[in-house]
N, C-alpha and C positions, 0 to 999 in steps of 0.2 A: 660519115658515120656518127652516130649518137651517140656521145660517152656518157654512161650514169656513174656515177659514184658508187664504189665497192660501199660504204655504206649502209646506199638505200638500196642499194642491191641485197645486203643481207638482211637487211630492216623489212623488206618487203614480203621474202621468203619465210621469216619468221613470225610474221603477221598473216601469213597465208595458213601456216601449222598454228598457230592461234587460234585463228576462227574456225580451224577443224576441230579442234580440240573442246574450243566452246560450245561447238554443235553436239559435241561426245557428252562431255557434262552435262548439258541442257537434258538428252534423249535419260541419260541417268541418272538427273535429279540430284546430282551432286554436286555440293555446293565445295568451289575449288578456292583458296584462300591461299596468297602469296605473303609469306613472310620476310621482309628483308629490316638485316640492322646492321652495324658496325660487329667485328668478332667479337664476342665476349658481354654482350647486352641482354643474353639469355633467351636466347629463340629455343636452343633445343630445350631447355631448362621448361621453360615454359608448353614446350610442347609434351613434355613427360609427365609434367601435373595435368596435364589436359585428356592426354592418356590414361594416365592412373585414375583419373576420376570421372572418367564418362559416363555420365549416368546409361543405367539398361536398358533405356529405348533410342539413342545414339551409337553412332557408330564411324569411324574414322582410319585412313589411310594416310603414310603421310612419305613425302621422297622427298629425301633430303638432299642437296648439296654441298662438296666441299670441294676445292683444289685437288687434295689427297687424304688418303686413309676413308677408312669406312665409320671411324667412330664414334658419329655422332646414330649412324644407324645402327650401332650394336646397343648403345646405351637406349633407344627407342624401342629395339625389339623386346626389351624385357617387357615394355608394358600395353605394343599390341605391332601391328603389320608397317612397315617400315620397307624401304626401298633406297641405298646410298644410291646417287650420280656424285659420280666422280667426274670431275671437268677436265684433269691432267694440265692444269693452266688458267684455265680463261675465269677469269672473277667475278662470272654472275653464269643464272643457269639462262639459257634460251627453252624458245620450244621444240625444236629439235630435240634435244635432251629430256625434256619432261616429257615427248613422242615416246621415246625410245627409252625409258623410264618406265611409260603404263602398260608395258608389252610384256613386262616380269608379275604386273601386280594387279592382283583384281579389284575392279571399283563398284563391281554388279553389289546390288544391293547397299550402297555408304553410305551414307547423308555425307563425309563432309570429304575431301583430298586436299590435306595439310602440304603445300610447297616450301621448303625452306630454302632459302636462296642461300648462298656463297656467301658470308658476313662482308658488306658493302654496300655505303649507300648513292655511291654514282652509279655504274654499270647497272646493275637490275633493275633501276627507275626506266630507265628508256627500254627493256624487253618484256612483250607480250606473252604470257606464257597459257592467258585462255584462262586469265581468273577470274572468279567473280570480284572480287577485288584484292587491292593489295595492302598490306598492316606493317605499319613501320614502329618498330622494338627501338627504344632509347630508356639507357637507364642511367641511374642517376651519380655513377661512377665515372661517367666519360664525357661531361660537362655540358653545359646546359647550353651552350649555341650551336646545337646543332639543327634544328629546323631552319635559322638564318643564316650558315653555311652550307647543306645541302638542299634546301627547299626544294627543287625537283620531284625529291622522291617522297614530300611532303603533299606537296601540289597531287600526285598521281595515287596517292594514298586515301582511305576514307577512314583509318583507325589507327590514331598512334596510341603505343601500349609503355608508361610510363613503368620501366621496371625498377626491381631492386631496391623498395620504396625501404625497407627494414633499415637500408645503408644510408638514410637522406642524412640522420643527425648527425652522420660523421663523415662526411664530404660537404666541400664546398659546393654549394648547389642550387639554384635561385630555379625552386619549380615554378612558381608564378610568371617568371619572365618565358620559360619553355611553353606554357600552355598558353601565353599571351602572345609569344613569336608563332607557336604553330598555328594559332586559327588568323593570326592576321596574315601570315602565307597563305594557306585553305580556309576559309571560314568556315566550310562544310564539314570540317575532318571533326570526328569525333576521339573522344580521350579519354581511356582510364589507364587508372596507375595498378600495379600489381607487386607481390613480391612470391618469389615462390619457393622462398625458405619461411615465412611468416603464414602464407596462406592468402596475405592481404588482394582483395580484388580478383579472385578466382571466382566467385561465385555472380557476379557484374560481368566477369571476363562468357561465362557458360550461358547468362541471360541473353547479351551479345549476339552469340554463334547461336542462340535458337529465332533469335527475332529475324537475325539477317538469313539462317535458313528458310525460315516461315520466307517472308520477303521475296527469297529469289525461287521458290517452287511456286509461288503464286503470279509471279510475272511468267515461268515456264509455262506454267494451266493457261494463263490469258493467250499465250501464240499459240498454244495447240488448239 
């Protein structure tokens, strides 16, 4: 008898609900975008400015994940549609979980479905969750080697989001060597820096999410 590995056993399965999920988006034109970062580098932070300031012909969902508690989804719903996954454990979301996630939340008619992942940058690099890509959050409070101790989820990424720029003059913090380590792990990854108590790169951050929506509804036109 053939033994495969519980592993690719799981990795299999989850990449199965992936590319369903991808075929879901594609038919809905919505453009799916996986967030992942270490706790506290300001994903939801970031996602609540993104929220509060959607311009009137945009529109967005977003399901968040945590270990426990709801409260990164309470603090979202004040400023539009929000969805907690709670994992009860496991340190990154699968697709399973973001399956069983869009079964509470309507995506008919979104441009975009915000994933925020479980703050962690190993486990979420290796699950497929059926995004159009994935945006790796580092800021500038939790030290600048981290593209060259996690590079995975650099490599797997197309946009790091340099946060908490306000806080640079008063942390040790060598950004040149972080935007020089991230593109010599990915040359392709693209970079902007943000702050979302300053306001800094919000507006870079918005031009962003339109180019790569434009982008991925025009490669969906070409296969239909």
């Amino acid at each position: 008898m053939k033994r495969v590995p519980l592993k690719q056993k799981v990795l299999n399965e989850n990449d199965r609900i992936a590319q369903k999920l991808r075929a879901l988006f594609a038919r809905q034109r919505i453009l799916a975008l996986n967030f992942v970062s270490s706790p506290g580098s300001g994903k939801t932070s970031l996602l609540e400015q993104t929220l509060m300031r959607m311009p009137d012909d945009l529109s967005a969902v977003v399901l968040t994940g945590d270990i426990a508690t709801d409260k990164d989804a309470e603090r979202l719903l004040r400023y539009g549609t929000a969805k907690q996954i709670t994992t009860g454990g496991s340190c990154h979301l699968d697709a399973r979980m973001v399956d069983k996630g869009l079964e509470e939340l309507s995506i008919e008619n979104m441009d975009f479905l915000f994933i925020e992942n479980v703050g962690n940058l190993v486990c979420p690099a290796g699950f497929d969750l059926g995004e159009d890509a994935k945006i790796v959050l580092l800021s500038v409070t939790e030290g600048d080697d981290k593209p060259l101790k996690y590079p995975n989820i650099i490599v797997r990424s197309d946009l790091v989001i340099l946060n908490k720029m306000d806080l640079l003059p008063y942390v040790p913090f060598d950004e040149q060597a972080v935007l020089t380590n991230a593109r010599r792990v990915n040359p392709r990854i693209e970079i902007l820096k943000t702050s979302c108590t300053s306001g800094e790169g919000i507006d870079d951050w918005f031009r962003w999410l339109r180019r790569r929506l434009e982008t991925f509804r025009s490669r969906v036109q070409e296969l239909n």
